[in-house]
C-alpha positions, -999 to +999 in steps of 0.1 A: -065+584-626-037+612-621-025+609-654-060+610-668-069+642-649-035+659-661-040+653-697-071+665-694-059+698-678-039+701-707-069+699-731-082+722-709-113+707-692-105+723-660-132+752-652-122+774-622-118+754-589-135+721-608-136+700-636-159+696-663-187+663-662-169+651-691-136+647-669-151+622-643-168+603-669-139+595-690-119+588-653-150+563-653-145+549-685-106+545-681-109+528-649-132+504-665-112+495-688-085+490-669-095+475-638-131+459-648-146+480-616-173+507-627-167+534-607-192+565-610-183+601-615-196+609-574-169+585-564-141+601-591-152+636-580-147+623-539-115+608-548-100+643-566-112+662-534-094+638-511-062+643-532-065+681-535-069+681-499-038+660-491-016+680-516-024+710-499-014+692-467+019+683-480+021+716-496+022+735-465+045+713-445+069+712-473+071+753-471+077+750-436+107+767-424+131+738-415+117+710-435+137+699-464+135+671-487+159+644-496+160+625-529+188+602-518+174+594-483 
């Protein structure tokens, strides 16, 4: 689904703070395809909120002062 969602960034589907209908219905179609589940764009659109909110979360705890991150560990 990620990788879906960042080519589609690149074609440049992304309007503002959300994506355009065609987005979640090719994340639809893709998942299909893959996975033989038919998912519907309400459930894609859920799923990218969820994400967005748990990047964000991450995001600030990794700019904490004292938090570093180890490749090797």
């Amino acid at each position: 689904m990620l990788e879906i969602i960042l080519e589609e960034y690149g074609f440049g589907n992304a309007s503002g703070n959300s994506w355009r209908p065609k987005v979640y219905t090719r994340v639809c179609l893709e998942l299909l395809k893959k996975s033989k589940q038919q998912v519907h764009p309400a459930n894609v659109k859920a799923r990218i909120k969820i994400l967005k909110a748990n990047y964000f979360s991450a995001r600030k705890v990794i700019s904490q002062t004292g938090f570093g991150w180890d490749p090797d560990a």
